[in-house]
PALUMBA-483397 format. One record per residue (C-alpha): x, y, z. Coordinates in steps of 0.05 Angstrom, whole numbers, padded with zeros to 5 digits, always signed. Layout:
XYZ;...
# end
This chain:
+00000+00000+00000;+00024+00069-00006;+00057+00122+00045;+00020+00151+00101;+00019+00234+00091;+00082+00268+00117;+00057+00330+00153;+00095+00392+00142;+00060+00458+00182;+00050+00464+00235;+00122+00423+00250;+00122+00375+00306;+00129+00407+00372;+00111+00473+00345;+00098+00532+00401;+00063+00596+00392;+00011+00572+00333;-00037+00623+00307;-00103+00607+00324;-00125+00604+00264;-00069+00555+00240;-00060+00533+00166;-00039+00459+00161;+00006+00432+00098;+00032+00364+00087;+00050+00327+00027;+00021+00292-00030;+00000+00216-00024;+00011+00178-00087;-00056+00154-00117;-00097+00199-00068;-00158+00238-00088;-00175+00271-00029;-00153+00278+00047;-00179+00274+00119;-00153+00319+00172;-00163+00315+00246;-00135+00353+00307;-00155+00351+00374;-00132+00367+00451;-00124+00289+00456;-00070+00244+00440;-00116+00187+00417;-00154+00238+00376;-00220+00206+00419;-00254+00268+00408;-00242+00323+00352;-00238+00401+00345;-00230+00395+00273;-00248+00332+00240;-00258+00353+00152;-00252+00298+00095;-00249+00304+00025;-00202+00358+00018;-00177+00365-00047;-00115+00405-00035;-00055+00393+00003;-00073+00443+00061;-00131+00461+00110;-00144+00530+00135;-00174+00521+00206;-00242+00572+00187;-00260+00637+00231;-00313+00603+00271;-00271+00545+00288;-00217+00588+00322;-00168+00548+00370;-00158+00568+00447;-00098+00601+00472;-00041+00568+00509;-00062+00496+00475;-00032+00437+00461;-00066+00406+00400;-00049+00332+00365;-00061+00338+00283;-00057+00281+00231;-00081+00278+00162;-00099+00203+00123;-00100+00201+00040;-00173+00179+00010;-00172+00138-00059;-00218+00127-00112;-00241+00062-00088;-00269+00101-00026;-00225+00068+00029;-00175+00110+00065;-00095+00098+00066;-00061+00097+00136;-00051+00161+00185;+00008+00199+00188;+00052+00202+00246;+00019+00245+00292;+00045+00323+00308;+00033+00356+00363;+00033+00429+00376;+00029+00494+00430;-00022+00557+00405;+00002+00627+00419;-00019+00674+00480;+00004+00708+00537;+00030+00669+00589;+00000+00682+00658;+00045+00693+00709;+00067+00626+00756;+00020+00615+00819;+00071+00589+00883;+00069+00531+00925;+00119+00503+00975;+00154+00531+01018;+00079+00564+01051;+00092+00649+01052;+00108+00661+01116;+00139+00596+01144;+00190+00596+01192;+00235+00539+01218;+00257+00507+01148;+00314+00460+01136;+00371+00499+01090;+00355+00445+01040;+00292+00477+01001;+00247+00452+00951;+00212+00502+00905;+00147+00484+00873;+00104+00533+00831;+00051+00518+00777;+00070+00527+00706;+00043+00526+00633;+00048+00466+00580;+00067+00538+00537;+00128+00562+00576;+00191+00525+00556;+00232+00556+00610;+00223+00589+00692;+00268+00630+00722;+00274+00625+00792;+00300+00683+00839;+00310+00675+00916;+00338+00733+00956;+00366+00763+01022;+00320+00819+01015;+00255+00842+00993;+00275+00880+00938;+00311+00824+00906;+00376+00860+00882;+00416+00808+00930;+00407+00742+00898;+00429+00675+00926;+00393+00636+00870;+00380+00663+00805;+00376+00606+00763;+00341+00626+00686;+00330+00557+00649;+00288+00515+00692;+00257+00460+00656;+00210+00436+00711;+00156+00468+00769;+00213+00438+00817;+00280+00459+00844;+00319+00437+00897;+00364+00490+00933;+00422+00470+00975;+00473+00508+01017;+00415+00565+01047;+00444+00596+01112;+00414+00583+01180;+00366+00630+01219;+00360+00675+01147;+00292+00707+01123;+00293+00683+01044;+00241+00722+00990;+00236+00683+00926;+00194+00690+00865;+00181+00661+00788;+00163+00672+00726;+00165+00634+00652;+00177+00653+00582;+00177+00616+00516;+00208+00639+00446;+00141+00691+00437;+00129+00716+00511;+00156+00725+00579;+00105+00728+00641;+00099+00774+00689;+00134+00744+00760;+00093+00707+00810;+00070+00735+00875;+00142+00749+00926;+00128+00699+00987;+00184+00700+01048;+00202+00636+01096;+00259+00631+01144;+00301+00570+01158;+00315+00553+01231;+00374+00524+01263;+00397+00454+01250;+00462+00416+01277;+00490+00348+01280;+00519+00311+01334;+00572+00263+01318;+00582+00238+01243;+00602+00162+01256;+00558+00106+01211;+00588+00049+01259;+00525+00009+01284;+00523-00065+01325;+00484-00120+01297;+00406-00124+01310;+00405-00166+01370;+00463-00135+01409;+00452-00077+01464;+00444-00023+01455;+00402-00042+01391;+00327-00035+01401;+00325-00112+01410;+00389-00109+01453;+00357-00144+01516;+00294-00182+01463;+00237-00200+01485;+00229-00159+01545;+00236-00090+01509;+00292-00045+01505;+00302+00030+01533;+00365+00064+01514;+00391+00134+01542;+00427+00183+01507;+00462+00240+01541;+00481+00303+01498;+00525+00359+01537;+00512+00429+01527;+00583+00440+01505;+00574+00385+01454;+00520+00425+01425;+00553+00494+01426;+00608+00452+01388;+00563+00426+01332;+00532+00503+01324;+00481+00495+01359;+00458+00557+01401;+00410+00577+01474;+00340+00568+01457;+00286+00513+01451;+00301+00454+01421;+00231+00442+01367;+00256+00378+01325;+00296+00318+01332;+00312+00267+01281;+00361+00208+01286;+00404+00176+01237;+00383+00100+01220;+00413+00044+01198;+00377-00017+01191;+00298-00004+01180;+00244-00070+01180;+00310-00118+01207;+00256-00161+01245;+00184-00157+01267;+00149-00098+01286;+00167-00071+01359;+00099-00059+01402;+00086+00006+01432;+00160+00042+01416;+00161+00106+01435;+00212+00160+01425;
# end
């Protein structure tokens, strides 16, 4: 049998389509006529534009059939021959309408949050039109002292190491493709708290061996551990309340479930 179409315009992975977009492909051997479809879905299970027997080798999407901004749309075309049956689909292009992009709505860390780890992870909402955020976190309100200023994001995500202790952060986003740049996002604040680590060994005993949980078996286990003042101060900690503790493990699930284990 012959050649499916090879679609031409839109190209595949096109971004910032007129809304009114003209589609081209090439000419199928033997064909009298074609069938284009495009639609928001991937399996083309429902259609925005479904128009056979088109005798040329382009469709101009009509006036009242205009597309919606900020879109991605799936197009294929399929050659009709005189025998009425229909050759095979083409591949299947996909493409992004143009519009303004909206600017980026923030997620995590909460405005206002107090008490974070130095290790942050920035979440934000995005667009399937922007190719690119740019993230900005700084020392001050104004945002002309930047810690992060990182421009080619390819994901709603980033994970920021190395933030100081006991700081007040602002941070903010925005997105762009090759047509438009947003405006930026809201300007939320959080502070990180204090951390510190006591000790940096990763020796351990085996399960059954004090002072393991199961060091004395069946009849339970309590274990003690006494941190000086000075051993704190040394670490960098500081006076104050003490609001989180978290221990360093290294065997989880070695044996059954202990009953009622408290920390």
């Amino acid at each position: 049998g012959a050649l499916p179409a090879v679609l031409t315009t839109p190209e595949n992975n096109f971004f910032g389509a007129d809304l009114l977009p003209l589609f081209q492909w090439q000419a199928v051997e033997d064909a009298i006529s074609y069938q284009i479809q495009v639609s928001t879905q991937s399996n083309f299970a429902s259609t925005e534009i479904n128009e056979s027997d088109i005798t040329t080798l382009e469709y101009q999407t009509p006036e009242n059939m205009e597309l919606e901004e900020l879109t991605q749309y799936f197009w294929r075309v399929r050659a009709k021959y005189s025998n009425d049956e229909y050759g095979l689909w083409s591949k299947k292009y996909n493409f992004i309408t143009t519009g303004s992009l909206t600017q980026p709505v923030l997620i995590a860390p909460e405005n206002n949050i107090t008490g974070l780890s130095p290790n942050v992870q920035f979440t934000w909402t995005g667009s399937i039109a922007a190719t690119n955020y740019i993230l900005q976190v700084s020392n001050n309100i104004d945002f002309t002292d930047l810690v992060i200023n990182e421009t080619e994001l390819t994901n709603t995500i980033f994970n920021a190491t190395g933030l100081e202790q006991n700081a007040q952060y602002w941070w903010r986003v925005n997105m762009y493709n090759a047509t438009d740049t947003s405006g930026w996002s809201e300007e939320w604040t959080f502070s990180t708290g204090q951390f510190f680590q006591i000790g940096n060994g990763t020796t351990y005993n085996p399960q059954f061996v004090y002072p393991a949980p199961y060091g004395n078996m069946n009849a339970g286990a309590r274990q003690q551990y006494l941190i000086l003042a000075e051993e704190i101060t040394a670490a960098g900690g500081g006076a104050g309340y003490l609001t989180s503790l978290s221990f360093n493990v290294a065997i989880l699930y070695s044996g059954a479930g202990l009953q009622d284990y408290e920390i």
